[in-house]
Phi, psi and omega in degrees: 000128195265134186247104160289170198197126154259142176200142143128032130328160194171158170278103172243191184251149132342130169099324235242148193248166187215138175241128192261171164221149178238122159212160200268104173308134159085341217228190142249156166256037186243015151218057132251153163304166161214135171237125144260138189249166183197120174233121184250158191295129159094013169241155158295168166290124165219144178300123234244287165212195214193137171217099172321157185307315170270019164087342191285314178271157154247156149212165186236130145299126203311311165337329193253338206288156196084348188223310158302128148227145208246151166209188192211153189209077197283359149271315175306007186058006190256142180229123186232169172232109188277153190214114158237177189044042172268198206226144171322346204233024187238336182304100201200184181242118156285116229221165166206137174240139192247124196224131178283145204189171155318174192285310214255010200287128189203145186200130212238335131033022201294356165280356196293310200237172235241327186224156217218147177257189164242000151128164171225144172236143182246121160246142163220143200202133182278000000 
């Protein structure tokens, strides 16, 4: 059972960046897809961005794109989401998930993937 971990969530100002990370307790992540997720009260889960097992596809929700970036740090067994410029509406609880997959497999999805961390919540707020 792969158990994820979120961690770097935080109270930030408009403008301002957060690097969130996914690691694996006991485990590695470098041969899972990885999704970052967002869930805000009273929304579905919605897909945030995606990094295939070999690191080659990446994707973005158009909301994020240009201000999110997602990587894998493969010695480190870790996956982060860098978030800049962010906005009141990036406020959400984060969740990131890992599904064993094709080399090239990326999905905006949540039936998509198999393990679920337990969220990190990121507010940006004046």
């Amino acid at each position: 059972q792969l158990q994820l971990v979120e961690s770097g969530g935080g109270l930030v100002q408009p403008g301002g960046s957060l690097r969130l990370s996914c690691g694996a307790s006991g485990n590695t992540l470098n041969d899972y897809a990885i999704g970052w997720f967002r869930q805000a009260p009273g929304k579905e889960r919605e897909g945030v961005s995606c990094i295939s097992s070999n690191d080659i596809n990446i994707d973005y929700a158009d909301s994020v794109k240009g201000r999110f970036t997602i990587s894998r740090d493969n010695a480190k067994g870790t996956v982060y989401l860098q978030m800049n410029s962010l906005k009141p509406e990036d406020t959400a609880a984060y969740y990131c998930a890992a599904a064993r997959s094709t080399y090239y497999f990326c999905s905006d999805q949540v039936s998509d993937f198999d393990y679920w961390g337990q969220g990190t919540q990121v507010t940006v707020s004046s």
